[in-house]
N, C-alpha and C positions, 0 to 999 in steps of 0.2 A: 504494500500500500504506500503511496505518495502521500504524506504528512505536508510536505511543500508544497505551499500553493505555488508560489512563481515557479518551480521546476515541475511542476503537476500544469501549470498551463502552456508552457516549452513542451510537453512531452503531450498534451492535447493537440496544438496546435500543430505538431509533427503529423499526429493522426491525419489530421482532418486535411490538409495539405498534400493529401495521395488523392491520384483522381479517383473518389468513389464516395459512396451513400454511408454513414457510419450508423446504425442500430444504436440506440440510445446503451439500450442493456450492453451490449460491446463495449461500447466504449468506457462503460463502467467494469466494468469485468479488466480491462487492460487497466486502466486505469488506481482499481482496489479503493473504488469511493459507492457510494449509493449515485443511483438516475437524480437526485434532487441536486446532488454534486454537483454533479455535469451539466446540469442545468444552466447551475448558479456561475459556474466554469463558462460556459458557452456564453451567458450576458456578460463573463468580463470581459474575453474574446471581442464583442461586437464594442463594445465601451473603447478598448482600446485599436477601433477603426477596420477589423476584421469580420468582412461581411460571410457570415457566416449562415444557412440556411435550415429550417427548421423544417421536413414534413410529417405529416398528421397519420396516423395509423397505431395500430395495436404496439408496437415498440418502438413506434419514433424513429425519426433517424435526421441525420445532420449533415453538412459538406458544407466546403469554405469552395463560393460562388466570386464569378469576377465582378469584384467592383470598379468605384470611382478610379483609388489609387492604388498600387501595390504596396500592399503593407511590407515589412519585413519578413525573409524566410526564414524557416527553421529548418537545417539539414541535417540528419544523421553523420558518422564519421564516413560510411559509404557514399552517399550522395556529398560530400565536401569534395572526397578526393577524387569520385568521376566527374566532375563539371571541371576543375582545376586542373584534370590532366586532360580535357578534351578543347577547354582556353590554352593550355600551353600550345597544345598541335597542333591547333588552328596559328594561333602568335607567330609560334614558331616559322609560318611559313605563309606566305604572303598570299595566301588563297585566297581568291573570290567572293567576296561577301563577307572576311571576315575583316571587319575593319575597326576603329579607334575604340566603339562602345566596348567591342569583347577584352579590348586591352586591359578599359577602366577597370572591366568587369575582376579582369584576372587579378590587376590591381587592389581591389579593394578586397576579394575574396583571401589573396595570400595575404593580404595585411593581419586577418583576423582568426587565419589558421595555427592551431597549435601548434607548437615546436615537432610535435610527435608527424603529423599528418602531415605539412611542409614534407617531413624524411620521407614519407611514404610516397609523397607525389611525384617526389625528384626519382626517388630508385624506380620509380614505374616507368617515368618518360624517359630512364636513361636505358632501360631495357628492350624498352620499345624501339624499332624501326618504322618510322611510316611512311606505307610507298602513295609518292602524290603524283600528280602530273604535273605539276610545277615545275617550272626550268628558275625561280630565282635563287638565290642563298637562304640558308636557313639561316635563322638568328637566337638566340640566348633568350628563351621570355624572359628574365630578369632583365636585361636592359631597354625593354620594351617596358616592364610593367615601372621602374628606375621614371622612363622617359613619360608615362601616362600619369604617374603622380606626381611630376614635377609641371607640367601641362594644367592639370585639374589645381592644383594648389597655389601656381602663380609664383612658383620658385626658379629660382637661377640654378642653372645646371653644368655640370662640368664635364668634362670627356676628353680621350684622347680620337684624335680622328686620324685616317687613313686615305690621302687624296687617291684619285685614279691612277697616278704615277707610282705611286706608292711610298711618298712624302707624309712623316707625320708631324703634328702638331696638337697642341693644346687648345682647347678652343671653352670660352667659357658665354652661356648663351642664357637668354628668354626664352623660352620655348613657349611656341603660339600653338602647334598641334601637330601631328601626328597624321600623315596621310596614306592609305597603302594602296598602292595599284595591285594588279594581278599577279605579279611575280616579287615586289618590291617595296619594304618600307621606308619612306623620308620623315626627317623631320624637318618641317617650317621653325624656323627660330631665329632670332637677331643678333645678330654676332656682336655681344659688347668691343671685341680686338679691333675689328674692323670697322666698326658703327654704321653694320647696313645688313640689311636679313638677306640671310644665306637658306640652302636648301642640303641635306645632310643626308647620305644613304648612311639607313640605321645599322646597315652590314658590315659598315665602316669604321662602327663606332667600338670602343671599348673602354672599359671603366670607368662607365655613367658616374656620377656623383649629384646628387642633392645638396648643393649650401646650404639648403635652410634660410636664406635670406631672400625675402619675397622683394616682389619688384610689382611694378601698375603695368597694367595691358597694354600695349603700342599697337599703333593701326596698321595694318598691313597694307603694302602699295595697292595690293589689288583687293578684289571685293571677296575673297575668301582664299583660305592656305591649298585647296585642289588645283583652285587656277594660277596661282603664284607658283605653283609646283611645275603646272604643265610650263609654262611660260619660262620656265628656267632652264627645262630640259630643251625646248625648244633651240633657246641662245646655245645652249651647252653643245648639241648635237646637231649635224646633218640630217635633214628628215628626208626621206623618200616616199612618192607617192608611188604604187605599185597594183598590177592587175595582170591575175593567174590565172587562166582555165583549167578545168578539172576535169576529166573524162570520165567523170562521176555524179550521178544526182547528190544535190545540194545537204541530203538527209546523211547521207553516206560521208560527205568530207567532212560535217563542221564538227563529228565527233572526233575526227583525227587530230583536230588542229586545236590550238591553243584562244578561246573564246574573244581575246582582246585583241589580236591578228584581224579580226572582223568577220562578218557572216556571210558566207558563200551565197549565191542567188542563183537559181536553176534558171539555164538560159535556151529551155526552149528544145532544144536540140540533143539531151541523153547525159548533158555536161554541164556545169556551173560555172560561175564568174566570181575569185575573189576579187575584191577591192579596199583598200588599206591604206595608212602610212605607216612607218617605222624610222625610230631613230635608233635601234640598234642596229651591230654591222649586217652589213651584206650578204656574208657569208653564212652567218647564223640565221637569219631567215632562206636560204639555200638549202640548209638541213634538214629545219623545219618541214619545209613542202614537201622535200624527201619521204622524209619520213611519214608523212599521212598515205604514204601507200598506193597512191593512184597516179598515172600517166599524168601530166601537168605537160602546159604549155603557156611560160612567160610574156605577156604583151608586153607591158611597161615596168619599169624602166630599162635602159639599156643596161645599166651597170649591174642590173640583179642578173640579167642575162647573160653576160660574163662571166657573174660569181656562181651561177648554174653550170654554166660549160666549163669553169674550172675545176667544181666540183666532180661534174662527173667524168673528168679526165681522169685526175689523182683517186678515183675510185674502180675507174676503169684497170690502172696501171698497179692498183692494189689488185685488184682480182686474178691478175695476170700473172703478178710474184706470185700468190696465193697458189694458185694455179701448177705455176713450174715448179716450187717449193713442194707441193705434195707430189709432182711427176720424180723428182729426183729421190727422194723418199721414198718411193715405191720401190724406184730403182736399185734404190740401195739396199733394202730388205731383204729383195730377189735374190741378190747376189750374194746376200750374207750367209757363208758354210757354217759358220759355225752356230747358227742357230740363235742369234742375240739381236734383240731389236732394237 
């Protein structure tokens, strides 16, 4: 029996927090109080903003319905450490739809996990392997979750960074937010060294640090940190505009290929038309189409045409070593008296 009422309405509120109907008498029964208990239980539930649902019948029954707001969860030690290890492998890797919210989220979840469950979450996702289709770098959730509560809090942030050259430096920042494309996290921030906001691949980054010293919000040139993102890489990179035919219906290629590459259109004729831009190189979008498996034929640009016919040179002239390398191996096998391979 529950003598505590505050950890008697924790461990109700746990109940009620599964999707289903709970029987009065049940929940008294788990519980180890009388139905007048649970009652009395259930009106402090709804008092402290959890809309809780009462139906009519020979044992009653109860369930926590969506309200106005979301009140606070209560999670068991299992339910902590599956949501916190399924935010870290989302974090960890720049996939699609998971973006700045699941940071905070992982953010404020590890803040409040015990010492004990933290160990558990780490030895799990370190055992773990997850196969994605993601082509970007993985990242450390700690320096994401470092970089989400320093964003949320309005704190100056420290880090060492890693240019593209592979030049480093100390870089001490505001950080405005947290962007992530499909393969890729940036962060928007203002570089105090340089006194002008800079843009920061977070795979760059290492030994996030929080000062602790808050600062007020600076406006950003543009009307929000996604378009100040785009708008950087832009300057930063050669963009190319490009268009591929596919000797495949439209349903068949766009599972091959990478969703931000853009969506194929069936053109009528057995075949589709991608159409795109890219600021990454030439030659990695050359792989890419490769690789979705189907007969392709490049209209624009010239230069990706190139970097297709160079590819399939030096793939042609691998197959050919390939090739003579097992003919001579045969050969040599054959000829081997004394039996050793």
């Amino acid at each position: 029996m529950t003598t505590d009422t505050p950890a008697r309405l924790f461990q109700l509120l746990s109940l009620l927090q599964t999707p289903r109907e709970w029987p009065g008498g049940e929940l008294a029964e788990r519980l180890g109080v009388s139905r007048r208990t649970v009652r009395r239980d259930v009106d402090r539930l709804r008092e402290l903003g959890y809309p809780v649902r009462a139906t009519k019948g020979a044992d009653g029954g109860y369930r926590l319905v969506a309200g106005k707001a979301m009140p606070p969860l209560v999670l068991d030690d299992e339910e902590a450490v599956a949501i916190a290890v399924g935010l870290r492998a989302g974090a960890g890797h720049a996939v699609e739809g998971v973006d700045e919210a699941s940071v905070r989220a992982l953010a404020k979840l590890e803040q409040v996990l015990p010492s004990r469950l933290r160990h558990r979450v780490s030895t799990l996702q370190s055992a773990t392997t997850p196969l994605t289709s993601g082509d970007g770098p993985s990242i450390a959730p700690e320096t994401l979750t470092v970089m989400a509560s320093t964003v949320a809090g309005r704190e100056r942030l420290r880090f060492a960074y890693r240019d593209k050259d592979g030049s480093a430096s100390r870089r001490l920042t505001e950080p405005h937010r947290l962007v992530s494309t499909s393969r890729r996290w940036y962060l928007v921030a203002y570089d105090l060294d340089r006194a002008d906001w800079r843009t920061f691949r977070v795979d760059r980054v290492s030994e996030p640090f929080a000062t602790g010293v808050r600062f007020a919000p600076r406006e950003l040139p543009t009307g929000s940190a996604a378009e100040f993102l785009r708008q950087s890489i832009q300057r930063r990179q050669e963009t190319y505009a490009f268009e591929v035919r596919f000797a495949a219906p439209a349903d068949r290629v766009s599972g091959r290929l990478p969703r931000w590459l853009g969506v194929p259109e069936d053109d009528g004729s057995g075949g589709c038309v991608l159409r795109g831009t890219t600021g990454d190189p030439l030659e990695w979008l050359a792989v890419r189409l490769v690789m979705a498996g189907y007969e392709f034929a490049v209209r624009e640009p010239e230069e990706l045409v190139e970097s297709v016919r160079e590819l399939g040179g030096r793939l042609s002239r691998a197959a050919g070593a390939d090739a003579h390398a097992d003919t001579d191996t045969d050969t040599d096998t054959d000829t081997d008296t004394d039996g050793r391979v």
